[in-house]
N, CA, C and O atoms as a GROMACS GRO file, in nm:
protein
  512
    1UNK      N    1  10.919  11.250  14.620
    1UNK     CA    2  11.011  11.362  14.619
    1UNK      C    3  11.108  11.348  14.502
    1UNK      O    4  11.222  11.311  14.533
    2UNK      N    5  11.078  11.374  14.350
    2UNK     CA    6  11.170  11.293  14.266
    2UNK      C    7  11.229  11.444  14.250
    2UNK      O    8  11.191  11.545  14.309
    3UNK      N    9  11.364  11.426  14.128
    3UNK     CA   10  11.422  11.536  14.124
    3UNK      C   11  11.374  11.573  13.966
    3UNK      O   12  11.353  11.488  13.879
    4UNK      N   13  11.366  11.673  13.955
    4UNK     CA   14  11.316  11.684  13.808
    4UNK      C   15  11.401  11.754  13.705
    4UNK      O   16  11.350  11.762  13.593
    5UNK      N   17  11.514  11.805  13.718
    5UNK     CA   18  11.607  11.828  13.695
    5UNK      C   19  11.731  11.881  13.710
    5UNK      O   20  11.784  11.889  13.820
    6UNK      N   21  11.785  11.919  13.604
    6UNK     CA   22  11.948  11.997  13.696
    6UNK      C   23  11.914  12.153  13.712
    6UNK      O   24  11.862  12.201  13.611
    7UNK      N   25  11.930  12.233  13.806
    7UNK     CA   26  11.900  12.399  13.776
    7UNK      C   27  12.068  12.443  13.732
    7UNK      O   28  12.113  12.469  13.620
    8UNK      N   29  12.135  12.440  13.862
    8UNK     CA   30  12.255  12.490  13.803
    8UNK      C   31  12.400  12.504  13.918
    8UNK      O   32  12.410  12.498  14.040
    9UNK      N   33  12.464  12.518  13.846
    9UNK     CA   34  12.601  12.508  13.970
    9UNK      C   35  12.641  12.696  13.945
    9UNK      O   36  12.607  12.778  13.860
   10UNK      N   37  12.761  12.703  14.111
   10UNK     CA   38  12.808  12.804  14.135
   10UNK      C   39  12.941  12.813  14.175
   10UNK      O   40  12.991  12.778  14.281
   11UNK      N   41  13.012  12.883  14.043
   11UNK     CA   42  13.167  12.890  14.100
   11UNK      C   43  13.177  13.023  14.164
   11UNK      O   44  13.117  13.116  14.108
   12UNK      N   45  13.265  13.055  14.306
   12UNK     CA   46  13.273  13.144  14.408
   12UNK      C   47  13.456  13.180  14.409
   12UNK      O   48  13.554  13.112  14.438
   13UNK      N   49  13.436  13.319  14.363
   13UNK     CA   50  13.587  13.337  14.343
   13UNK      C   51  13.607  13.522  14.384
   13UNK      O   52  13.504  13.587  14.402
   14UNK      N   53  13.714  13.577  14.392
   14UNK     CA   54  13.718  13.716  14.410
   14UNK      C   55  13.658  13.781  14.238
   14UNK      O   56  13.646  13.727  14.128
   15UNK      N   57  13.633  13.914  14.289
   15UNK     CA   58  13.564  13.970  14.161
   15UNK      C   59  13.679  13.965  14.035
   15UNK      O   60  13.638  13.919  13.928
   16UNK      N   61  13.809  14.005  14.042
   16UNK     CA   62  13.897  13.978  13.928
   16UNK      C   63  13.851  13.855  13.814
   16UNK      O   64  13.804  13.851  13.700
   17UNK      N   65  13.884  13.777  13.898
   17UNK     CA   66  13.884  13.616  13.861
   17UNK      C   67  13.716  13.605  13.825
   17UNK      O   68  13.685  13.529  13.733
   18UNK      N   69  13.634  13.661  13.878
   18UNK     CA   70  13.502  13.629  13.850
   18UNK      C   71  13.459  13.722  13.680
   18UNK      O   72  13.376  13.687  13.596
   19UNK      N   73  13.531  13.818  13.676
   19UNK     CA   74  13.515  13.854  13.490
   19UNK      C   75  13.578  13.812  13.435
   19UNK      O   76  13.565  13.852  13.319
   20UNK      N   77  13.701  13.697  13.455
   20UNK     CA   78  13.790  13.635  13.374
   20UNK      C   79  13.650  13.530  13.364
   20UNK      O   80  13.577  13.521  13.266
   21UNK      N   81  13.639  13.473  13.464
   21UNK     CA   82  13.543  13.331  13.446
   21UNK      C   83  13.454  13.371  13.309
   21UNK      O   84  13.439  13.317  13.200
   22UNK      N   85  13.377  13.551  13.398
   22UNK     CA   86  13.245  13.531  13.277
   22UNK      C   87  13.283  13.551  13.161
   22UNK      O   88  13.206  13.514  13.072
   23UNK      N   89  13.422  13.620  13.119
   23UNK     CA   90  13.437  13.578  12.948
   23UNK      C   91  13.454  13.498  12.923
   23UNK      O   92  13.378  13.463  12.832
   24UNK      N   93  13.587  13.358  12.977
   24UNK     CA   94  13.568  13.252  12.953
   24UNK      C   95  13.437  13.173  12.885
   24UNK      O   96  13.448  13.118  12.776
   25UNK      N   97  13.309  13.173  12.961
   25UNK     CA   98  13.219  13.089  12.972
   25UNK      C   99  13.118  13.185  12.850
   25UNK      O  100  13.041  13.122  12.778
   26UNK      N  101  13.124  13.284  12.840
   26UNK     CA  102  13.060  13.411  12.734
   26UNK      C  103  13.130  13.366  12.614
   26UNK      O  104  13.097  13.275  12.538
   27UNK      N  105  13.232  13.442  12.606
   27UNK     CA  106  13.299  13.397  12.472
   27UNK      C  107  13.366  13.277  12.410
   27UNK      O  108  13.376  13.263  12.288
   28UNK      N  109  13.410  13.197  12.494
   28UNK     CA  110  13.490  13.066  12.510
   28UNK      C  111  13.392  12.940  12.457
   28UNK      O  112  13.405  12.874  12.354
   29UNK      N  113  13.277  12.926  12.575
   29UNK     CA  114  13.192  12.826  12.583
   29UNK      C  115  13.055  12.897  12.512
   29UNK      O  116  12.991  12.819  12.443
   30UNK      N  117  13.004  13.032  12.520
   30UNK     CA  118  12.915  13.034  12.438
   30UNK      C  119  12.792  13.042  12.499
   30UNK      O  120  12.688  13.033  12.433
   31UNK      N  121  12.795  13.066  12.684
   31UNK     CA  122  12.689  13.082  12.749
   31UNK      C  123  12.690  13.251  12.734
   31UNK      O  124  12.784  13.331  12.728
   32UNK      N  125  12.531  13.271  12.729
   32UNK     CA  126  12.535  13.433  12.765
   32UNK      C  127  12.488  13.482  12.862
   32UNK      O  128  12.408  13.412  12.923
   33UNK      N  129  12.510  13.592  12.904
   33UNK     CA  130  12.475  13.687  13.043
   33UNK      C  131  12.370  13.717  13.029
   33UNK      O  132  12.338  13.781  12.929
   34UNK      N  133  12.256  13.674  13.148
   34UNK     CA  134  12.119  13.713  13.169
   34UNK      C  135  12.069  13.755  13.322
   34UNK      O  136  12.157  13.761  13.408
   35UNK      N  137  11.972  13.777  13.348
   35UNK     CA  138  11.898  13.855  13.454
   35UNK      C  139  11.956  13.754  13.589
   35UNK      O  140  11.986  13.638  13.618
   36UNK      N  141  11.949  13.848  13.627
   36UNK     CA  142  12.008  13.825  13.809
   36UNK      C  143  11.936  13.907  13.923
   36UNK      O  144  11.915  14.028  13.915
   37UNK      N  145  11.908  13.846  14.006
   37UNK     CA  146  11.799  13.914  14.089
   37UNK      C  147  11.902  14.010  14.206
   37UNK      O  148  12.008  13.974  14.256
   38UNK      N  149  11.843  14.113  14.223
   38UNK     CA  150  11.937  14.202  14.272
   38UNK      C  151  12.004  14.120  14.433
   38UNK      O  152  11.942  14.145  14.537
   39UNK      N  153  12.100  14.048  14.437
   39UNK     CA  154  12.132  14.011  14.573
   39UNK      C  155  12.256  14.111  14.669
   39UNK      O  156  12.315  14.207  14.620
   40UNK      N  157  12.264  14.088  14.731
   40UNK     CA  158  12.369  14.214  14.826
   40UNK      C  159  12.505  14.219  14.804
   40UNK      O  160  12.582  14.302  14.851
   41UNK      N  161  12.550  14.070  14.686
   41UNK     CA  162  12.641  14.011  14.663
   41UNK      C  163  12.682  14.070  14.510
   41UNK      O  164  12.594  14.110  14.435
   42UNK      N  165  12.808  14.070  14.477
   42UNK     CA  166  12.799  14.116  14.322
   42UNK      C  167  12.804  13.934  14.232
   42UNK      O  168  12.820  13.825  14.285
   43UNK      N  169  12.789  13.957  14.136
   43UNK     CA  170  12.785  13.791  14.054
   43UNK      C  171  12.756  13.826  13.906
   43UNK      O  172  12.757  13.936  13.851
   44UNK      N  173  12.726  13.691  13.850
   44UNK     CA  174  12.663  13.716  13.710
   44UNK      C  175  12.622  13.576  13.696
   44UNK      O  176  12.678  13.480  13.749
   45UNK      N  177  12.477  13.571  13.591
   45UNK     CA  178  12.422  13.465  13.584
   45UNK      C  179  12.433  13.425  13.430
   45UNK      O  180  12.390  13.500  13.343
   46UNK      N  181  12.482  13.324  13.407
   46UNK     CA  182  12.483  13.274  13.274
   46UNK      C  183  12.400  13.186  13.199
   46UNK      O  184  12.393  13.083  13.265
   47UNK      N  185  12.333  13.174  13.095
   47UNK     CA  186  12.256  13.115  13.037
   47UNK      C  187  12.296  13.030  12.920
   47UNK      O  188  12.386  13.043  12.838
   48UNK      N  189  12.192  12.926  12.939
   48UNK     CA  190  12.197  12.843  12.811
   48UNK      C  191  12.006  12.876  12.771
   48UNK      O  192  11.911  12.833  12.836
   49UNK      N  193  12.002  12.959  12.654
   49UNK     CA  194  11.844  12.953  12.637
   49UNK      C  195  11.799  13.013  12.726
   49UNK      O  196  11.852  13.117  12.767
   50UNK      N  197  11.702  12.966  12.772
   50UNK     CA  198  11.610  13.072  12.892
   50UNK      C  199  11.639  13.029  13.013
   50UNK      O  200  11.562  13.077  13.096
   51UNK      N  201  11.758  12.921  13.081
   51UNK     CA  202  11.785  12.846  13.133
   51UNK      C  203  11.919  12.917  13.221
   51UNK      O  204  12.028  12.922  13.163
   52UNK      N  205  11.909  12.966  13.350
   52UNK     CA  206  12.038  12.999  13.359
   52UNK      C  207  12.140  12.887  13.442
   52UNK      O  208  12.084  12.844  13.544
   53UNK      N  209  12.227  12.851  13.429
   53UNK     CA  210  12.314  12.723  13.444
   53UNK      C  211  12.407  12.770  13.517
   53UNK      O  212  12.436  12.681  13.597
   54UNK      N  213  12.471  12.862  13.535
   54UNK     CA  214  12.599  12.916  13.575
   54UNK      C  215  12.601  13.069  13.670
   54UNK      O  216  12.591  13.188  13.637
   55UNK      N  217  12.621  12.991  13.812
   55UNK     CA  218  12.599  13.198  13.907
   55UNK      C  219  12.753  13.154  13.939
   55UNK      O  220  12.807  13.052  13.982
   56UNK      N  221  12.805  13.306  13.890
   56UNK     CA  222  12.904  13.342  13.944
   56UNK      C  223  12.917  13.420  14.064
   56UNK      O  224  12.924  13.537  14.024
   57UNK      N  225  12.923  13.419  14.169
   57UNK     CA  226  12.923  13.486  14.302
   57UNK      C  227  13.083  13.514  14.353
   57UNK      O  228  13.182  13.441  14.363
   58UNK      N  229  13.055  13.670  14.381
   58UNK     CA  230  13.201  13.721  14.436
   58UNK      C  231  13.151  13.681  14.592
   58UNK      O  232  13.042  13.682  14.649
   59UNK      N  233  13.355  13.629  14.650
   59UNK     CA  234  13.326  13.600  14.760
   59UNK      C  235  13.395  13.697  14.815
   59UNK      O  236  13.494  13.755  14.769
   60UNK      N  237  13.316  13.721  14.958
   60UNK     CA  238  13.381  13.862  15.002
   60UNK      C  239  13.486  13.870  15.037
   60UNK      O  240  13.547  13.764  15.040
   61UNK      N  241  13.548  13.976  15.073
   61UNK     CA  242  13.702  13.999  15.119
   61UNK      C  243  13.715  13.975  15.207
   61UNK      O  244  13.826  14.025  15.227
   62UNK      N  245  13.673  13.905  15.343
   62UNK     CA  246  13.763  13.872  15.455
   62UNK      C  247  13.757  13.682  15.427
   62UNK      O  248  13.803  13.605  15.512
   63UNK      N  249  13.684  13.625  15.272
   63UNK     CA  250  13.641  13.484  15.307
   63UNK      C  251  13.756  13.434  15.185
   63UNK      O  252  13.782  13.471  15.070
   64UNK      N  253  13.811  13.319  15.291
   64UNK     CA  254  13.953  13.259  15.260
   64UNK      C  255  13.920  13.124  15.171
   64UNK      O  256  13.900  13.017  15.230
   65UNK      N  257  13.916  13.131  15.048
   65UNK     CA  258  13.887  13.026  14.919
   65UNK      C  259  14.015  12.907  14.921
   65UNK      O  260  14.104  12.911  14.836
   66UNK      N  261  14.011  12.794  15.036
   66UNK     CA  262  14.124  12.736  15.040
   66UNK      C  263  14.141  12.679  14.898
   66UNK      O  264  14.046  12.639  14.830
   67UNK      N  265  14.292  12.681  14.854
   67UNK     CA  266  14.387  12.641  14.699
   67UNK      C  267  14.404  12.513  14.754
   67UNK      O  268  14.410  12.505  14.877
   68UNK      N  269  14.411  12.419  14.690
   68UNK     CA  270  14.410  12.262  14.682
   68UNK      C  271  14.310  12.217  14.809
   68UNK      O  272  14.357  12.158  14.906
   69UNK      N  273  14.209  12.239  14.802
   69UNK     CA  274  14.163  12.177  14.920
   69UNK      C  275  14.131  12.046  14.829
   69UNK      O  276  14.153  12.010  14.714
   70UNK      N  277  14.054  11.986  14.973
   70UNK     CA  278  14.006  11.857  14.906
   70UNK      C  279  13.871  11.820  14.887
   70UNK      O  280  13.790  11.800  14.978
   71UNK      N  281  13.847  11.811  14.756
   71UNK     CA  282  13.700  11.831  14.708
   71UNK      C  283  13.632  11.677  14.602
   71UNK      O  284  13.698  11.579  14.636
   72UNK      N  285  13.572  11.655  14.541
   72UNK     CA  286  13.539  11.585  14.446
   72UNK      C  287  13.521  11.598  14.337
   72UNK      O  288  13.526  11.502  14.260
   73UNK      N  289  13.484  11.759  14.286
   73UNK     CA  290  13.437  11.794  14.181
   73UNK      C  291  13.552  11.804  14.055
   73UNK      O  292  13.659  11.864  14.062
   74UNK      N  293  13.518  11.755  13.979
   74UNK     CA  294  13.580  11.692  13.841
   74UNK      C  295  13.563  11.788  13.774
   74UNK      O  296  13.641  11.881  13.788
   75UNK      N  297  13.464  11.797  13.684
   75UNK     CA  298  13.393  11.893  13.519
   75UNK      C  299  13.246  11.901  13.598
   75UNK      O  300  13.191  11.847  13.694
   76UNK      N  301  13.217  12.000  13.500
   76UNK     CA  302  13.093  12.030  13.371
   76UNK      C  303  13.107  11.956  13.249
   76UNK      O  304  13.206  11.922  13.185
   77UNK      N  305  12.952  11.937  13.230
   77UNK     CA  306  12.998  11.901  13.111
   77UNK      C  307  12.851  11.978  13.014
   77UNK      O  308  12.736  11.973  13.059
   78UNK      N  309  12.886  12.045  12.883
   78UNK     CA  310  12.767  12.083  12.817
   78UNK      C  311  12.746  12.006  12.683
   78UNK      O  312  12.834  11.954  12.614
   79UNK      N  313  12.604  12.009  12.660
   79UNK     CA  314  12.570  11.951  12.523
   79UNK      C  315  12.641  12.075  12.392
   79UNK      O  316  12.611  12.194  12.403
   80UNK      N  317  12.712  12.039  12.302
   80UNK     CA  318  12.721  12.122  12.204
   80UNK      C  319  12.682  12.073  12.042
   80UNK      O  320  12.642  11.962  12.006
   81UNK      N  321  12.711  12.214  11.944
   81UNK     CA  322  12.697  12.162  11.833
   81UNK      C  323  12.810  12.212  11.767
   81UNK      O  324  12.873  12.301  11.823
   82UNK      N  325  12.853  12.164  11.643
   82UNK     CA  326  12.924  12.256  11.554
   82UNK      C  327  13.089  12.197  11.585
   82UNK      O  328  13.171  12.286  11.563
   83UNK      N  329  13.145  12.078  11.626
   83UNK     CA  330  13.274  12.096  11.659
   83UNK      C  331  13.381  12.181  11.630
   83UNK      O  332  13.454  12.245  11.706
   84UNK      N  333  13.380  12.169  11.461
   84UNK     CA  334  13.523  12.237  11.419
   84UNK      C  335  13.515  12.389  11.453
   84UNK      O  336  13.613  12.458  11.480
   85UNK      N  337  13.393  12.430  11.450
   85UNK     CA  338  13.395  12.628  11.517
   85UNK      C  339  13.477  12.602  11.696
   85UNK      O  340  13.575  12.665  11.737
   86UNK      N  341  13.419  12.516  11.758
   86UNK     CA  342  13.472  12.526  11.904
   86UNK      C  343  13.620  12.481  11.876
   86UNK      O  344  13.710  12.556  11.913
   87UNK      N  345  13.653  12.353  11.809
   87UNK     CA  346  13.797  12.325  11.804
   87UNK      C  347  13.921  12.463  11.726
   87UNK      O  348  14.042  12.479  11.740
   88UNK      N  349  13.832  12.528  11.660
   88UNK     CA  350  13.889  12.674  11.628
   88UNK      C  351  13.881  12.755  11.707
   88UNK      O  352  13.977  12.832  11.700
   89UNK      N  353  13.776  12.792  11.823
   89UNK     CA  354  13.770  12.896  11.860
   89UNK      C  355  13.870  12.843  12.033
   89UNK      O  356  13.916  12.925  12.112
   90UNK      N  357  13.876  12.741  12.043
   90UNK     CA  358  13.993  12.713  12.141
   90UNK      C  359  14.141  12.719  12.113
   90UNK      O  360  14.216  12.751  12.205
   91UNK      N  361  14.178  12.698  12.025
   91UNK     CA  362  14.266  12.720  11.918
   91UNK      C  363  14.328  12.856  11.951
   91UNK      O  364  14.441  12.879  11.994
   92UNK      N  365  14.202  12.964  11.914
   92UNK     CA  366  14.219  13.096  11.871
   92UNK      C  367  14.310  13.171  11.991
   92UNK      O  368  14.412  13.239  12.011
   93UNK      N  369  14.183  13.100  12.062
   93UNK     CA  370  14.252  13.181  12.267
   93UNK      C  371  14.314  13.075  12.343
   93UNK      O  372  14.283  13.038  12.456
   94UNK      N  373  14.454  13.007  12.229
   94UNK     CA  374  14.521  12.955  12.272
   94UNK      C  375  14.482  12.849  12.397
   94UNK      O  376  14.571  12.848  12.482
   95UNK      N  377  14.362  12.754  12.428
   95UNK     CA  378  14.310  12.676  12.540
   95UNK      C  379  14.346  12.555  12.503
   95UNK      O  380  14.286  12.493  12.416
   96UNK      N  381  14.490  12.492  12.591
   96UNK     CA  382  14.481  12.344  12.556
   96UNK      C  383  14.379  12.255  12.568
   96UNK      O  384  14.277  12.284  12.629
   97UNK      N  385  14.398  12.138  12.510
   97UNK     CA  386  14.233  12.035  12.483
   97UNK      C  387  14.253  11.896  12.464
   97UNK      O  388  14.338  11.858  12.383
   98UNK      N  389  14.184  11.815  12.533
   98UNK     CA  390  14.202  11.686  12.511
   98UNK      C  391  14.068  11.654  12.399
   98UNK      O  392  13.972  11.730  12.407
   99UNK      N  393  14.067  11.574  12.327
   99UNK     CA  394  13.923  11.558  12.272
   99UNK      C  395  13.941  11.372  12.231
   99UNK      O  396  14.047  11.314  12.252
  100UNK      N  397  13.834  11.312  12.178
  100UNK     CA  398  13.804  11.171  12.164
  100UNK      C  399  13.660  11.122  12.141
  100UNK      O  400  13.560  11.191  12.163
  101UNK      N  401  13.659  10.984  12.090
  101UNK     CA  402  13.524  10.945  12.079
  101UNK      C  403  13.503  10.868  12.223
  101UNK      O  404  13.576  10.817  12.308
  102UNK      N  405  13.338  10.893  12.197
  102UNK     CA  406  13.282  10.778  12.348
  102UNK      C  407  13.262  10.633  12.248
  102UNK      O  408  13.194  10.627  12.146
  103UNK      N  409  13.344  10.521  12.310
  103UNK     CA  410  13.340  10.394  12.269
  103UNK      C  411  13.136  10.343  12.234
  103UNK      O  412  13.049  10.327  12.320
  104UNK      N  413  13.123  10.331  12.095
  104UNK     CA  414  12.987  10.289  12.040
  104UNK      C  415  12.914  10.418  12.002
  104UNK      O  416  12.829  10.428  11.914
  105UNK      N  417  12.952  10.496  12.066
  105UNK     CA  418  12.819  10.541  12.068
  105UNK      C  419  12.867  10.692  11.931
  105UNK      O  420  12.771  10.765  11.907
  106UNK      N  421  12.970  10.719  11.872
  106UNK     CA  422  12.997  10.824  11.806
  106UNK      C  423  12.994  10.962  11.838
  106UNK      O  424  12.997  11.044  11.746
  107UNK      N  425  12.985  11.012  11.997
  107UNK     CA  426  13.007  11.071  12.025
  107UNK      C  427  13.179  11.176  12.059
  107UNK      O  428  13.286  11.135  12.104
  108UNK      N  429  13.151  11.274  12.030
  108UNK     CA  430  13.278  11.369  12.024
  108UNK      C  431  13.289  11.378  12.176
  108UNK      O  432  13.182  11.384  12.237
  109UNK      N  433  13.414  11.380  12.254
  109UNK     CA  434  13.437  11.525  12.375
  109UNK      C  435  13.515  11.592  12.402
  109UNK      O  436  13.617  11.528  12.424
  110UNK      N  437  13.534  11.758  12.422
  110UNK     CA  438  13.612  11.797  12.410
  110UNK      C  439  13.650  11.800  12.579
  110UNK      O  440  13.559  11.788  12.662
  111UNK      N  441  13.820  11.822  12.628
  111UNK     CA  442  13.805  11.851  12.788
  111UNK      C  443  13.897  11.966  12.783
  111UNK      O  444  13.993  11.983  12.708
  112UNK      N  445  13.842  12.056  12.893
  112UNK     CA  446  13.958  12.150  12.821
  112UNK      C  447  13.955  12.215  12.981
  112UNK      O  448  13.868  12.153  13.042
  113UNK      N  449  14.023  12.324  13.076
  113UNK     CA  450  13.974  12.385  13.197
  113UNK      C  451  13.944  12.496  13.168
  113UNK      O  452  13.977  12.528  13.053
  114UNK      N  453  13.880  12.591  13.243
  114UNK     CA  454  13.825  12.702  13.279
  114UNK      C  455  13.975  12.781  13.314
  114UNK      O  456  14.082  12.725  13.294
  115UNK      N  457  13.963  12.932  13.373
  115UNK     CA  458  14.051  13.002  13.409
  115UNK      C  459  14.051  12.976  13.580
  115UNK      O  460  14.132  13.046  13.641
  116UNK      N  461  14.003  12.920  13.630
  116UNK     CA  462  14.018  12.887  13.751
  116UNK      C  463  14.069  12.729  13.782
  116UNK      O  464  14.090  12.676  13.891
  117UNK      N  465  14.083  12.670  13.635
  117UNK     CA  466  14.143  12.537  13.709
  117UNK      C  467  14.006  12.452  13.674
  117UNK      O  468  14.032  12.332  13.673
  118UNK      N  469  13.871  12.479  13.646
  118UNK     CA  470  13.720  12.390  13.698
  118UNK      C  471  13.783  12.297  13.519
  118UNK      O  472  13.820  12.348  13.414
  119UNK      N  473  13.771  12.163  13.558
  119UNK     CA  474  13.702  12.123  13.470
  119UNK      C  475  13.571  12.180  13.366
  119UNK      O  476  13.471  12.246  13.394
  120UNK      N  477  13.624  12.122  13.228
  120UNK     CA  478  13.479  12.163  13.149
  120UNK      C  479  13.497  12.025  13.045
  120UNK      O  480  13.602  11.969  13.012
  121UNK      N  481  13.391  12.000  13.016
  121UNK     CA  482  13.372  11.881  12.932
  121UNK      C  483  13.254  11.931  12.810
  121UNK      O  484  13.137  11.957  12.840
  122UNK      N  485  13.303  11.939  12.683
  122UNK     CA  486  13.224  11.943  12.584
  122UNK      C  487  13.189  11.846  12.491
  122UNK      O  488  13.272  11.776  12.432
  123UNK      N  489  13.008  11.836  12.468
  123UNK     CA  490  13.033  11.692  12.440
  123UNK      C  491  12.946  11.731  12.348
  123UNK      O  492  12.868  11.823  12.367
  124UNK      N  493  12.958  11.622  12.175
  124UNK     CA  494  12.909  11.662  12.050
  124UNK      C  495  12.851  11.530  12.025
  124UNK      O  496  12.920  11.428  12.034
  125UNK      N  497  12.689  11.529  11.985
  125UNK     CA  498  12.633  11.393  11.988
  125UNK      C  499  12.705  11.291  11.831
  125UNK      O  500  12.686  11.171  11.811
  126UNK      N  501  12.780  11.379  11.749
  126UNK     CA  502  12.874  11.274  11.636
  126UNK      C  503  12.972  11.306  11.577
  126UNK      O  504  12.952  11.402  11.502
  127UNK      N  505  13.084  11.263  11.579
  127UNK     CA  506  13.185  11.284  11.532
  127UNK      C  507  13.221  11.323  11.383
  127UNK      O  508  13.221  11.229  11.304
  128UNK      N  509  13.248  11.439  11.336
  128UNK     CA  510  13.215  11.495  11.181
  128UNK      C  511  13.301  11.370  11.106
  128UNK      O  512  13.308  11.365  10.983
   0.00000   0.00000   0.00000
């Protein structure tokens, strides 16, 4: 029963907050909007390549999204290229950022959050 890879995670938020997310992750991070199978639910599915990584699902109006609960989840993290365009284009839309090398290995990462608070981790296989 091995696992063969990652398909994808789902952030669950009211619809407002759910078109803030998808520009965030559209224009911000650079995933784009692709096919979604008609569900009863409204959402949006985001892609890397032919790959979709990211369902956004509205949660309905009577369902209560507890604020600080207690969870585990840290980041995302995506493969990128190109640093200085992302370190500009975070810049641009004002997104604070931590960034650094991974010890040996010359890797870049950027950490920066989402509009909901999610962790995001961008990571560049060498430091320009």
């Amino acid at each position: 029963m091995p696992i063969t890879g990652f398909n994808h995670y789902n952030l669950r938020a009211d619809r407002p907050m759910l078109d803030v997310l998808c520009d965030f992750y559209v224009n911000i991070i650079g995933l784009h909007l692709g096919y979604r199978p008609p569900f009863s639910s409204f959402g949006y599915w985001l892609y890397i390549g032919h790959q979709d990584v990211l369902h956004l699902t509205e949660a309905g109006p009577d369902e209560k999204r507890l604020i600080n609960m207690l969870n585990t989840f840290d980041h995302v993290a995506f493969s990128c290229t190109d640093l200085p365009a992302f370190e500009t284009r975070l810049s641009e839309f004002n997104i604070s950022y931590q960034s650094g090398l991974v010890p040996l290995t010359g890797q870049h990462q950027i950490f920066c959050s989402d509009p909901a608070g999610n962790g995001v981790e961008l990571n560049f296989a060498e430091s320009p």
